[in-house]
N, C-alpha and C positions, 0 to 999 in steps of 0.2 A: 175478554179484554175490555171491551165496552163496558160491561157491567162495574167490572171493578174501578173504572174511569169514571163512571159516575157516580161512584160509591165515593171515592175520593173527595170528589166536588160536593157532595151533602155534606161528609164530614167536615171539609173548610169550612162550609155556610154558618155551618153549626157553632165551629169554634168561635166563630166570629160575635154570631147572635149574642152566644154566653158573655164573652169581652165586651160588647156592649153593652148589654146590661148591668153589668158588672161596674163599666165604667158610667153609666147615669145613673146609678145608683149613687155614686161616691160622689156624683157632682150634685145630685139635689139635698142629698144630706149637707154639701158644703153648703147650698143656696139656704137652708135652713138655719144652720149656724150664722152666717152672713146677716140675716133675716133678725135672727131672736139677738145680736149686738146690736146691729141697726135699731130694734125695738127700746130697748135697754137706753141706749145712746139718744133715741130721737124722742124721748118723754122727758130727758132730761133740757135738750136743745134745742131739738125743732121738731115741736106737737104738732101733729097731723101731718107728717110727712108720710109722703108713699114710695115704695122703692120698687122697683121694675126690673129684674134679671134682663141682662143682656148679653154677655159674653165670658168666657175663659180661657184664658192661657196659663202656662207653667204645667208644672209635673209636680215635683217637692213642695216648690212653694206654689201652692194656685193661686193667680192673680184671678177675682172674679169682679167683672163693672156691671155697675147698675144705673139707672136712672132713676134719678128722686127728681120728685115733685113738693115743692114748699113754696108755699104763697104765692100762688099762681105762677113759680121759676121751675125749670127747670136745671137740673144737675147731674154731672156723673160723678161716682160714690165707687172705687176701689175698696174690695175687702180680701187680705190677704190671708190664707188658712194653709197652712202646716199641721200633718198629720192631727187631723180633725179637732184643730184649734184654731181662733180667729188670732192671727200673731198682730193684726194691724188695720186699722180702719184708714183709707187716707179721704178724709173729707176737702171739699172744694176750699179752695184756700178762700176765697170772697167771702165765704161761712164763719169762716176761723178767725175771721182779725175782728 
């Protein structure tokens, strides 16, 4: 009975490991996408920005924040990605006008 009690308990562990990689996998590929728009977008607007990963939420649609650095300012920089597309950048509005 023991045995099989901790047979159990490895199998969770396991499942779990798998799902987590599983799911950082899915999130650095979105940080990538995020990455290569930001790229694209900040050679055209603001050269020599740097973007710094910080958080995510959402499921369907992932909201993911960054912090950009541009002319000595800091900024946080929303990038929203739908099944492994960037659907939406929302830039600092102070940037935008």
């Amino acid at each position: 009975m023991k045995y099989r009690r901790n047979l159990t308990i490895v199998a969770c562990l396991f499942a779990l490991s798998v799902t987590g990689s599983a799911l950082a996998r899915g999130l650095q590929d979105d940080v990538n996408l995020c990455q290569t728009a930001f790229k694209a977008e900040s050679d055209r607007r603001y050269d020599g920005a740097k973007f710094k990963f910080k958080s995510e939420r959402g499921s369907k649609l992932r909201t993911l924040t960054f912090k950009m650095t541009f002319a000595d300012q800091r900024y946080t920089v929303d990038c929203k990605v739908k099944r492994g597309e960037v659907v939406e950048i929302v830039w600092p509005e102070i940037l935008t006008n």
